[in-house]
PDB file with one MODEL, atoms N, CA, C and O in Angstrom:
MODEL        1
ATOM      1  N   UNK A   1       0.815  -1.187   0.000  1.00  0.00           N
ATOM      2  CA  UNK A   1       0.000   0.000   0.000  1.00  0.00           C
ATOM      3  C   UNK A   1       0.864   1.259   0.000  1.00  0.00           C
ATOM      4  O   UNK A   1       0.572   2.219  -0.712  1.00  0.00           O
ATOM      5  N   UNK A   2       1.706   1.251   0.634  1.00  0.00           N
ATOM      6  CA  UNK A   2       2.955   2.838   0.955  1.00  0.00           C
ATOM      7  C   UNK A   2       3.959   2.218   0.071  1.00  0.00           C
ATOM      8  O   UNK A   2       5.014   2.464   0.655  1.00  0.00           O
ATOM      9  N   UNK A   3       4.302   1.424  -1.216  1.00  0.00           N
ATOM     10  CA  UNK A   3       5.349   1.197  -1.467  1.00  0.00           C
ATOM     11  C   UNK A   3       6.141   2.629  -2.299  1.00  0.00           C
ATOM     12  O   UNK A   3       7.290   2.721  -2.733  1.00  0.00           O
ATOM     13  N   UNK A   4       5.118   3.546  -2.300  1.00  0.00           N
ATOM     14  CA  UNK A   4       5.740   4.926  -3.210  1.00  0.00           C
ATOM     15  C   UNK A   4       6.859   5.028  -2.294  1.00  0.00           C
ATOM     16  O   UNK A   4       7.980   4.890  -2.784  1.00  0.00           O
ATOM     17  N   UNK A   5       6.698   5.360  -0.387  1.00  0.00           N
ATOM     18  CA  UNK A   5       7.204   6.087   0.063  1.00  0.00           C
ATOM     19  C   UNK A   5       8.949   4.820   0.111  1.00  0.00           C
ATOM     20  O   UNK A   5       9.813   4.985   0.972  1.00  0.00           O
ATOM     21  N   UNK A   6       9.000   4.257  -0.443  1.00  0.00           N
ATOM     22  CA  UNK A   6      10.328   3.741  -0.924  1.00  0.00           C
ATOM     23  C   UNK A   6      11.004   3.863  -2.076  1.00  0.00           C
ATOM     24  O   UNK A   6      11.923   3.192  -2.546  1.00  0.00           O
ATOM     25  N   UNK A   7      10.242   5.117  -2.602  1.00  0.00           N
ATOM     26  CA  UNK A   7      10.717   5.862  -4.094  1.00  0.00           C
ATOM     27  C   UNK A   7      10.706   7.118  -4.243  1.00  0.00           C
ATOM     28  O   UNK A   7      10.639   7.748  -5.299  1.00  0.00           O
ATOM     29  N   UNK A   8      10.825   7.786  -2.389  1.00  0.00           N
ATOM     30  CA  UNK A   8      10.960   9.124  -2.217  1.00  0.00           C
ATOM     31  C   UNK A   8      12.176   9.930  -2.455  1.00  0.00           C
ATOM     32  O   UNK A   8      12.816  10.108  -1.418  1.00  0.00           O
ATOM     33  N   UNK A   9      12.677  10.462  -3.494  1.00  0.00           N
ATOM     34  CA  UNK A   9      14.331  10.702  -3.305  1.00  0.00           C
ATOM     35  C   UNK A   9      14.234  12.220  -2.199  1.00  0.00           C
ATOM     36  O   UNK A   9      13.306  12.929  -1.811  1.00  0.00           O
ATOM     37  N   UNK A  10      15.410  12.212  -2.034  1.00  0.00           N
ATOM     38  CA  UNK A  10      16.075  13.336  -0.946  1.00  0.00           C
ATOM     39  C   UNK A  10      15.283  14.914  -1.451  1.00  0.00           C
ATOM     40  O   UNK A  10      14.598  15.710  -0.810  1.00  0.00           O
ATOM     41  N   UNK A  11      15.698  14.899  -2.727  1.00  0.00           N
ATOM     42  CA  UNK A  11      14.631  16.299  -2.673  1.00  0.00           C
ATOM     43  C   UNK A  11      13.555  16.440  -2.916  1.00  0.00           C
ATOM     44  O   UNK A  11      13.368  17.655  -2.849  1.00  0.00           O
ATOM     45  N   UNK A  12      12.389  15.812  -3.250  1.00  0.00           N
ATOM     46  CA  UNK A  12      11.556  15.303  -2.986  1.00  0.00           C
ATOM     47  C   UNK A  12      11.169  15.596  -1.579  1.00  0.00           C
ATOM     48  O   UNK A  12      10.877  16.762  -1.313  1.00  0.00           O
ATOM     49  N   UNK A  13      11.136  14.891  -0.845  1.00  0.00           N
ATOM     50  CA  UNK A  13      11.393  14.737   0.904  1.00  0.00           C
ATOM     51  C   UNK A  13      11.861  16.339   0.754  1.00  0.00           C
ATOM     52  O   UNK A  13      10.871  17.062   0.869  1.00  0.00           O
ATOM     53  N   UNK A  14      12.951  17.004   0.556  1.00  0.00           N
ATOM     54  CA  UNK A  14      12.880  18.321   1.168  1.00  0.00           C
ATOM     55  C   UNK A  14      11.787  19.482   0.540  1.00  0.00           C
ATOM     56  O   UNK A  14      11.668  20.572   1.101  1.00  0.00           O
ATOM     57  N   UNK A  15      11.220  19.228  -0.342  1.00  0.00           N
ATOM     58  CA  UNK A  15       9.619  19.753  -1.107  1.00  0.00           C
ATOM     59  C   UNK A  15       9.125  19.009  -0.267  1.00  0.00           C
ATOM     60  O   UNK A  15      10.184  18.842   0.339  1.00  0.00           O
ATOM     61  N   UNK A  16       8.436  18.430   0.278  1.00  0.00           N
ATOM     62  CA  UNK A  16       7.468  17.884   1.483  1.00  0.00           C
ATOM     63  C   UNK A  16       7.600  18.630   2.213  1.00  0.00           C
ATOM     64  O   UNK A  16       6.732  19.462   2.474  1.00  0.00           O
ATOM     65  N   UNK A  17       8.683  18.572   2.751  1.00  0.00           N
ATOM     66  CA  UNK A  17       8.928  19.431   4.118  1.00  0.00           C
ATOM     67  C   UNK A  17       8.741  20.510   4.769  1.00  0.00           C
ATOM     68  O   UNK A  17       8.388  20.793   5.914  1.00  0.00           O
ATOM     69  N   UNK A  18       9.242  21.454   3.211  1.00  0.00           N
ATOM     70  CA  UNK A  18       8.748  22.959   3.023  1.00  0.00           C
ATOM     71  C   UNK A  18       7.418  23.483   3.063  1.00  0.00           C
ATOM     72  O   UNK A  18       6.893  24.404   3.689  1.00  0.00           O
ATOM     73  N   UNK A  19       6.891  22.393   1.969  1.00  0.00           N
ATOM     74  CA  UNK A  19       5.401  22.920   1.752  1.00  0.00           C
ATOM     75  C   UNK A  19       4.544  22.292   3.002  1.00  0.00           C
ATOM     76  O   UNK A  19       3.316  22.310   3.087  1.00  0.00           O
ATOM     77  N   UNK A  20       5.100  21.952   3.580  1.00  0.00           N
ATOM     78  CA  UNK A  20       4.611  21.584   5.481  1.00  0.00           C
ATOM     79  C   UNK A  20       4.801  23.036   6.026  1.00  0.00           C
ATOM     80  O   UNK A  20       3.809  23.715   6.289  1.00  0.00           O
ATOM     81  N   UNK A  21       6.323  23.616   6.233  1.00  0.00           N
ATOM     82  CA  UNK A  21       6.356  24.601   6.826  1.00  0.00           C
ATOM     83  C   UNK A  21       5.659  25.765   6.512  1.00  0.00           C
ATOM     84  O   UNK A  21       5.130  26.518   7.329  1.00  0.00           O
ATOM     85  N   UNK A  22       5.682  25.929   4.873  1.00  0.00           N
ATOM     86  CA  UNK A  22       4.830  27.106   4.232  1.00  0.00           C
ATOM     87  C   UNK A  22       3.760  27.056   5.160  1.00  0.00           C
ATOM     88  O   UNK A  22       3.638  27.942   6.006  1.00  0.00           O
ATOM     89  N   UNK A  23       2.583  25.630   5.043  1.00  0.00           N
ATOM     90  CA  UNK A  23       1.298  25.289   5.581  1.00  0.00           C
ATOM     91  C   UNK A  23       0.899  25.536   6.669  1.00  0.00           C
ATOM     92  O   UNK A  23      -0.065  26.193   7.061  1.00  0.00           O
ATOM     93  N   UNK A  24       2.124  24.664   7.469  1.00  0.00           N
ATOM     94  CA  UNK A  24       1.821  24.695   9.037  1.00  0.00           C
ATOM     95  C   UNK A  24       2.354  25.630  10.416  1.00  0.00           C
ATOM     96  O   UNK A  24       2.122  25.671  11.624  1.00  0.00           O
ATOM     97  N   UNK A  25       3.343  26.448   9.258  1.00  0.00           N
ATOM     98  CA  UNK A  25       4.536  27.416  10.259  1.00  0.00           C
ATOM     99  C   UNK A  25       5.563  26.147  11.081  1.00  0.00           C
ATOM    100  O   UNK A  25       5.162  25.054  11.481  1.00  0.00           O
ATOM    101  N   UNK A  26       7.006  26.712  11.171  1.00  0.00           N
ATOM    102  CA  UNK A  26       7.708  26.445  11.792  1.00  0.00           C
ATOM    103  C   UNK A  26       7.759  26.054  13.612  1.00  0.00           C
ATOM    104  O   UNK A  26       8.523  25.393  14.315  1.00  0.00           O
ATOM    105  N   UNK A  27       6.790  26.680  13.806  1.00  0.00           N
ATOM    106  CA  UNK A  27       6.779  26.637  14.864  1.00  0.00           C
ATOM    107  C   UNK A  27       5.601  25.432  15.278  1.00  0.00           C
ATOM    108  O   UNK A  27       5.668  24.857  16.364  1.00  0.00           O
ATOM    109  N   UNK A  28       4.412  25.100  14.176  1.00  0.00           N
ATOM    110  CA  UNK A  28       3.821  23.994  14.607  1.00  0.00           C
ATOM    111  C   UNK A  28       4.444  22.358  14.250  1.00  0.00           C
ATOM    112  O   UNK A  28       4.165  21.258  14.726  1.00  0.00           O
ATOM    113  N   UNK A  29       5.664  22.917  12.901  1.00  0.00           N
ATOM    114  CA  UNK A  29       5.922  21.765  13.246  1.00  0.00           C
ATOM    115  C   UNK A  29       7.535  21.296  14.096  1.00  0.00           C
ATOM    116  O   UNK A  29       7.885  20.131  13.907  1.00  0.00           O
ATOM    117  N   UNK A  30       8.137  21.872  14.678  1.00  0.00           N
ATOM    118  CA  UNK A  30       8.796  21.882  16.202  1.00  0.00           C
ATOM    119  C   UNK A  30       7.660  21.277  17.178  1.00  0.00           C
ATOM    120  O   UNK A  30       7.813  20.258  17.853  1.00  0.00           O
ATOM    121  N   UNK A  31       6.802  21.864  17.150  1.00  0.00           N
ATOM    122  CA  UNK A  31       5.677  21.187  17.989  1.00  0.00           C
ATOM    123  C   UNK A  31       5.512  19.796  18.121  1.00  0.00           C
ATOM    124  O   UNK A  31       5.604  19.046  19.093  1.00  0.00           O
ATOM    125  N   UNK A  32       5.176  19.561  16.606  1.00  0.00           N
ATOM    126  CA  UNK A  32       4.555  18.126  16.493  1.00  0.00           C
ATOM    127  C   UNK A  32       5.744  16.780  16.251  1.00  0.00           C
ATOM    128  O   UNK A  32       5.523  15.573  16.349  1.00  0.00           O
ATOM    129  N   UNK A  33       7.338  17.642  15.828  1.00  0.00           N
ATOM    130  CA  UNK A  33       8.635  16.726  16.296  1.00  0.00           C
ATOM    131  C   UNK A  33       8.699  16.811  17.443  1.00  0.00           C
ATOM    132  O   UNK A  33       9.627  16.075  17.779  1.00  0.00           O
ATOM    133  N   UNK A  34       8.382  17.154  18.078  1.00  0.00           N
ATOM    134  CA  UNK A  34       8.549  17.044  19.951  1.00  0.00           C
ATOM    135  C   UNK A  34       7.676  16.052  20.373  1.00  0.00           C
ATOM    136  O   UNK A  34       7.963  14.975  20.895  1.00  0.00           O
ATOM    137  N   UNK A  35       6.607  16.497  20.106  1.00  0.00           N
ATOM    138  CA  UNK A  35       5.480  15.618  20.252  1.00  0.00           C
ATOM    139  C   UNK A  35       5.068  13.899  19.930  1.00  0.00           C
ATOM    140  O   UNK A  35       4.377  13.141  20.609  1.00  0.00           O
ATOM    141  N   UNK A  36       5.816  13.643  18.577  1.00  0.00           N
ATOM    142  CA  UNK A  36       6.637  12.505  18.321  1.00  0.00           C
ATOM    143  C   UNK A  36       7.462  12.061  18.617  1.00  0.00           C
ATOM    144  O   UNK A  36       7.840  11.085  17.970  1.00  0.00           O
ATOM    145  N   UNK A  37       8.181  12.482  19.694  1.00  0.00           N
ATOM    146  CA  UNK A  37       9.578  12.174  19.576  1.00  0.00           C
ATOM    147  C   UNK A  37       9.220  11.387  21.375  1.00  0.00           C
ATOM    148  O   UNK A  37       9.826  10.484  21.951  1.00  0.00           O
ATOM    149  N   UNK A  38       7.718  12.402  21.926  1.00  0.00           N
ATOM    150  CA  UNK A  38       8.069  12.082  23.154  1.00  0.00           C
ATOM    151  C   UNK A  38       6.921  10.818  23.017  1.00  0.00           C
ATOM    152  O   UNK A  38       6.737  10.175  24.050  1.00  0.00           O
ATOM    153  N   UNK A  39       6.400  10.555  22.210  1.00  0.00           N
ATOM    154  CA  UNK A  39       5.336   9.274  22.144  1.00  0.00           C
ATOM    155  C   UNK A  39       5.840   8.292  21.304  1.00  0.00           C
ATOM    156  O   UNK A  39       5.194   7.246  21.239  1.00  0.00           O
ATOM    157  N   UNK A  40       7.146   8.433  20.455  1.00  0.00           N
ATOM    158  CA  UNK A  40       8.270   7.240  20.402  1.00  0.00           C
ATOM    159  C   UNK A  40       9.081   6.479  21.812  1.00  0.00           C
ATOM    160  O   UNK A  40       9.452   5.375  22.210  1.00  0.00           O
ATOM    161  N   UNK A  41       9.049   7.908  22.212  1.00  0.00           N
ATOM    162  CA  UNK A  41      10.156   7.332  24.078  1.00  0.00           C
ATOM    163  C   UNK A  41       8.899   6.729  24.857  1.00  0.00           C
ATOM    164  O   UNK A  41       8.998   5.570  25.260  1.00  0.00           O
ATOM    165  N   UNK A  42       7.634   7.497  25.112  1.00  0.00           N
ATOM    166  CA  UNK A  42       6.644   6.601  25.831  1.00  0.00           C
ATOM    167  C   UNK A  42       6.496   5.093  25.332  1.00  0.00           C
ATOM    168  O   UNK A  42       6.311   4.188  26.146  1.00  0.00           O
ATOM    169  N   UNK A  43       6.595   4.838  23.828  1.00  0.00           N
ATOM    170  CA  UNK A  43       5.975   3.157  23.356  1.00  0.00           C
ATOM    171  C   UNK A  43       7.197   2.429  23.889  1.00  0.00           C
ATOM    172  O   UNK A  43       6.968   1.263  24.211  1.00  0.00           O
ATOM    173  N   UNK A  44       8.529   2.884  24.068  1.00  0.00           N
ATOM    174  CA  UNK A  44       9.528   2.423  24.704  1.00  0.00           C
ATOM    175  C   UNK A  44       9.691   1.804  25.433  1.00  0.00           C
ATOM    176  O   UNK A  44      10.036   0.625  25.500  1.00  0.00           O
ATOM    177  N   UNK A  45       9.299   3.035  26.557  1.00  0.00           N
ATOM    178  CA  UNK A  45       9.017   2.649  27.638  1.00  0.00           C
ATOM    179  C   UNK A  45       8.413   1.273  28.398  1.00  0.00           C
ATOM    180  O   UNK A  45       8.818   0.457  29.226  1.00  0.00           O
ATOM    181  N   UNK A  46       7.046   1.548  27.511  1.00  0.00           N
ATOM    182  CA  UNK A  46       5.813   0.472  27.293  1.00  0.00           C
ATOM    183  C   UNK A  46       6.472  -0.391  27.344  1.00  0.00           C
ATOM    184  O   UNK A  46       6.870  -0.860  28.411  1.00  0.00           O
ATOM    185  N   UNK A  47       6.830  -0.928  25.982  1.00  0.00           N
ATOM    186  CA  UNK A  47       7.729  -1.892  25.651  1.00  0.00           C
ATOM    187  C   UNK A  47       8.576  -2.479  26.247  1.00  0.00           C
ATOM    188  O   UNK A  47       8.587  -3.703  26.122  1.00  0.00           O
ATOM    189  N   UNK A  48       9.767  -1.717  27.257  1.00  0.00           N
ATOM    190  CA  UNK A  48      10.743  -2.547  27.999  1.00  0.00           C
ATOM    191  C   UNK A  48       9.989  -3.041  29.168  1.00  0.00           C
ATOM    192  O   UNK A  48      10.206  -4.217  29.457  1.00  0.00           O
ATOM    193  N   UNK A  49       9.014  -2.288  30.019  1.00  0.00           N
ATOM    194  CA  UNK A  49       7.956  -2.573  31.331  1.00  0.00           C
ATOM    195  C   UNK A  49       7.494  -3.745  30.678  1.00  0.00           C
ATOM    196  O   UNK A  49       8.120  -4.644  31.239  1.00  0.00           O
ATOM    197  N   UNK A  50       6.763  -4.258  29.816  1.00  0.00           N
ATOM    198  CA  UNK A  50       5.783  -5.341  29.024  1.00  0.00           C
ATOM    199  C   UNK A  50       7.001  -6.359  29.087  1.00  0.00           C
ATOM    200  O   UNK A  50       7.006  -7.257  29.929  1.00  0.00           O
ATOM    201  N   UNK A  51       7.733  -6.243  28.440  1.00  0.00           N
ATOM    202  CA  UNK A  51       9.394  -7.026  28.195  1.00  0.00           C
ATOM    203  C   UNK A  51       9.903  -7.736  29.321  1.00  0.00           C
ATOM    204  O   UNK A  51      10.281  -8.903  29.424  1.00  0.00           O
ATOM    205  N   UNK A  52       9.843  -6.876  30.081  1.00  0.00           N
ATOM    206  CA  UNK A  52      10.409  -6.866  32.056  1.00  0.00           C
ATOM    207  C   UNK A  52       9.620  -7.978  32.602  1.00  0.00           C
ATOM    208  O   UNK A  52       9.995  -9.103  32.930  1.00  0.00           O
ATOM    209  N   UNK A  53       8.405  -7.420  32.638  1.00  0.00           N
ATOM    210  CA  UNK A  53       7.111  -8.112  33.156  1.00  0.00           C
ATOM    211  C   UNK A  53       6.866  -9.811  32.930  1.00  0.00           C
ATOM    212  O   UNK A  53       6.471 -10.676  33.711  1.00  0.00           O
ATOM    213  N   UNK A  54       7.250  -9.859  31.629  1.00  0.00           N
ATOM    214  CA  UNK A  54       7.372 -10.982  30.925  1.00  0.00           C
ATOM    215  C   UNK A  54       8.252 -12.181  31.896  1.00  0.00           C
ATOM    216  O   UNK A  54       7.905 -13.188  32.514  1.00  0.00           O
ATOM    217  N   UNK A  55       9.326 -11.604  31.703  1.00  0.00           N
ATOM    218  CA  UNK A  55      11.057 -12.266  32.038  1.00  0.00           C
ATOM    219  C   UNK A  55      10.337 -12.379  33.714  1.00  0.00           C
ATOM    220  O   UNK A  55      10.195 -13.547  34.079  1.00  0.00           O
ATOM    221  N   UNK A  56      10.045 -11.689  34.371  1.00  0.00           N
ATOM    222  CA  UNK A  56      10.267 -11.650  35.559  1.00  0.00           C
ATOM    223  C   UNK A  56       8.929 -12.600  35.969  1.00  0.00           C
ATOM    224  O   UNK A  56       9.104 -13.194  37.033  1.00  0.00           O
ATOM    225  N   UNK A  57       7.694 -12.839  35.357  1.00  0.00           N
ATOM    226  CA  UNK A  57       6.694 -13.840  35.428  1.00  0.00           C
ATOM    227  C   UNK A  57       7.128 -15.155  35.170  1.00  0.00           C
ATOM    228  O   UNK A  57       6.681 -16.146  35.746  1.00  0.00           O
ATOM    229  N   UNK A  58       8.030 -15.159  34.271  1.00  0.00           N
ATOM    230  CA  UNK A  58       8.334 -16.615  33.775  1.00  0.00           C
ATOM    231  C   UNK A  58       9.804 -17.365  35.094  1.00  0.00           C
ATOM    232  O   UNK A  58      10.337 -18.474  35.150  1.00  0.00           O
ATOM    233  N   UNK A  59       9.980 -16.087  35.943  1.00  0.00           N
ATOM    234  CA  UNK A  59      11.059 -16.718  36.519  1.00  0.00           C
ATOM    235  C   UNK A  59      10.722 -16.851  38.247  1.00  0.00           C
ATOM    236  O   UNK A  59      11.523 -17.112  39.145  1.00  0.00           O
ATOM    237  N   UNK A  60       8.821 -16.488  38.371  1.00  0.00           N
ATOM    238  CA  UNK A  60       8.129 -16.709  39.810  1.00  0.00           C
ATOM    239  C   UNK A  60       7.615 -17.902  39.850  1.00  0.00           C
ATOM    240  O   UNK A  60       6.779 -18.189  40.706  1.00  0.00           O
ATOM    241  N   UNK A  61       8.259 -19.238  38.445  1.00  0.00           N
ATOM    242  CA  UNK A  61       7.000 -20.341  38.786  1.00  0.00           C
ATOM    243  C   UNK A  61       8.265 -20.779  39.777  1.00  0.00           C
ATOM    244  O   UNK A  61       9.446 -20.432  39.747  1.00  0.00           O
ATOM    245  N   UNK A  62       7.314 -21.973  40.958  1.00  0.00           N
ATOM    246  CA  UNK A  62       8.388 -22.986  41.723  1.00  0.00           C
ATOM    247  C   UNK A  62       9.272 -23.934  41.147  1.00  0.00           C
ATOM    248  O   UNK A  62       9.403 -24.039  39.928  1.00  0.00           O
ATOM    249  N   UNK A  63       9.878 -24.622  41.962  1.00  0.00           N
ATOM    250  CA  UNK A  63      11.132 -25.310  41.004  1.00  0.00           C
ATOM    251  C   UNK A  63      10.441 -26.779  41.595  1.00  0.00           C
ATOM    252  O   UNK A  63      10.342 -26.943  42.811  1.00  0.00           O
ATOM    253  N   UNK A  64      10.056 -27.644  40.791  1.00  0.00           N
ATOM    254  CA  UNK A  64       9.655 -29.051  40.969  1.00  0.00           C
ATOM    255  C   UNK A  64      10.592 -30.086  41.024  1.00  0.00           C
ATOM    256  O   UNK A  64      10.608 -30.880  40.084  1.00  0.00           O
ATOM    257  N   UNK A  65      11.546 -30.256  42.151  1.00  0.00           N
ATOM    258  CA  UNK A  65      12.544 -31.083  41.888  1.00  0.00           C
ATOM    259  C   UNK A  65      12.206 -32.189  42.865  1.00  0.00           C
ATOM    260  O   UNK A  65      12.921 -33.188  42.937  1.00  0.00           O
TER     261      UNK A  65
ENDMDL
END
């Protein structure tokens, strides 16, 4: 379905970018890289706690010897 965006060349991508900033101002999109950047580090987060959780369940069963 997205296979275009694997036929994006470099300037290309910097015409995107612009006509973002023209659109959205500089300053909304600082906004919305922040804003991404801090709900990449939250799924992280998620992720290593879920990860953790895992390891540390599998190592509360008793030992049947």
């Amino acid at each position: 379905m997205f296979d275009f965006i694997k036929n994006i060349s470099s300037t290309e991508l910097i015409i995107l970018v612009l006509i973002l900033v023209i659109l959205f101002g500089a300053k909304a999109m600082v906004g919305l890289g922040r804003t991404s950047g801090e709900a990449v580090k939250g799924l992280k987060k998620v992720k290593r706690e879920f990860t953790e959780a895992l390891e540390d369940d599998g190592n509360d069963k008793p030992n049947n010897n």
